[in-house]
N, C-alpha and C positions, 0 to 999 in steps of 0.2 A: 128600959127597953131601948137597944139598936133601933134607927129608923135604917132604913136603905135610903141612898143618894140616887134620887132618876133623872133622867133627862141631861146636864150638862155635863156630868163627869169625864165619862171617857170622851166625848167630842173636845172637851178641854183639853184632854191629856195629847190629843193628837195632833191639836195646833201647839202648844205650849211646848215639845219636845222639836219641833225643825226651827222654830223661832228662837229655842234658846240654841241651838246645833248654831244658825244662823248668824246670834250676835258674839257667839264665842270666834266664830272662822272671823269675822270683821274686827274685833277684839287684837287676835293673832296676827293680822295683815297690817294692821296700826303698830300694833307693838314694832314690827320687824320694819317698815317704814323708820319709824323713830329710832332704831336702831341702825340702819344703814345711813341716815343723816347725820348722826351723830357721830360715824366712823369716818363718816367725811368730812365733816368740819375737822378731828382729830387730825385726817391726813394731814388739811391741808395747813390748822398750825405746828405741824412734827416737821412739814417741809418749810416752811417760814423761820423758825427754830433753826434747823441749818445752816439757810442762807445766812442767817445773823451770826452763828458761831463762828461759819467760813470767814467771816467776813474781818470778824475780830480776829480771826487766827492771822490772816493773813497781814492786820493791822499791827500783830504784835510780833510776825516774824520779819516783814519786808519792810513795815515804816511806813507803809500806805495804804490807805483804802482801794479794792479791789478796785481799779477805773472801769469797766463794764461787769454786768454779767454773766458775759461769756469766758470771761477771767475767771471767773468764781467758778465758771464750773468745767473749765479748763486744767486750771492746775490745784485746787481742791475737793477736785471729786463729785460735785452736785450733781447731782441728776435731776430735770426740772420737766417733766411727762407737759408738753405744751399745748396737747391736745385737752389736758384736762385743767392747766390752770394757765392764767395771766399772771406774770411776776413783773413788777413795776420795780427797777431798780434807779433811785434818783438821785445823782451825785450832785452836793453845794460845793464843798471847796474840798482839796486833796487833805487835809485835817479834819474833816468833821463825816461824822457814823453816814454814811448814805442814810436815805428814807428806803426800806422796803417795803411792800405790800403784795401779799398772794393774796389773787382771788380764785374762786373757782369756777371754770367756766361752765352752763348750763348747758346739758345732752340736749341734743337736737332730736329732734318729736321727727319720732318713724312714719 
């Protein structure tokens, strides 16, 4: 013989469906978090990536390491958004690869 279920059932059912609604939307806001971080770090080694290729290009057609980089993105093209990154460009001697480093700069709280 079926017993009937009384008392807790449907009160359960009523908390149990906004709590789960709940941990799915915080679930969804994580995921796309980690997703927009991860597009960002991508930019900024895709733009880190350039400056080195420019860098070698211009070492294999002129004979010299770009001396600034505002040479680099003068007469190779870069485009370097400086509102969103810091590009460290550090020359040792006119033969040897500069040091580069992009970082990326932290949005300023509204």
């Amino acid at each position: 013989m079926l017993r009937k279920r009384r008392g807790r059932g449907p009160a359960l059912g009523f908390l149990l469906v906004p709590l789960c609604a709940l941990a799915a939307v915080l679930a969804l806001f994580t995921a796309l978090s980690n997703l927009e971080s991860g597009q960002s770090a991508e930019a900024r080694a895709q733009l880190e990536d350039a400056i080195h290729r420019a860098v070698v290009s211009c070492y294999a057609t002129e004979g010299f390491y770009p001396p600034t980089l505002d040479y680099v993105e003068e007469h190779y093209g870069i485009q370097i958004d400086s509102s969103r990154y810091a590009v460290f460009y550090e020359i040792f001697a006119e033969n040897l690869m500069p040091d580069i480093t992009v970082l990326e700069l932290k949005e300023a709280a509204s």
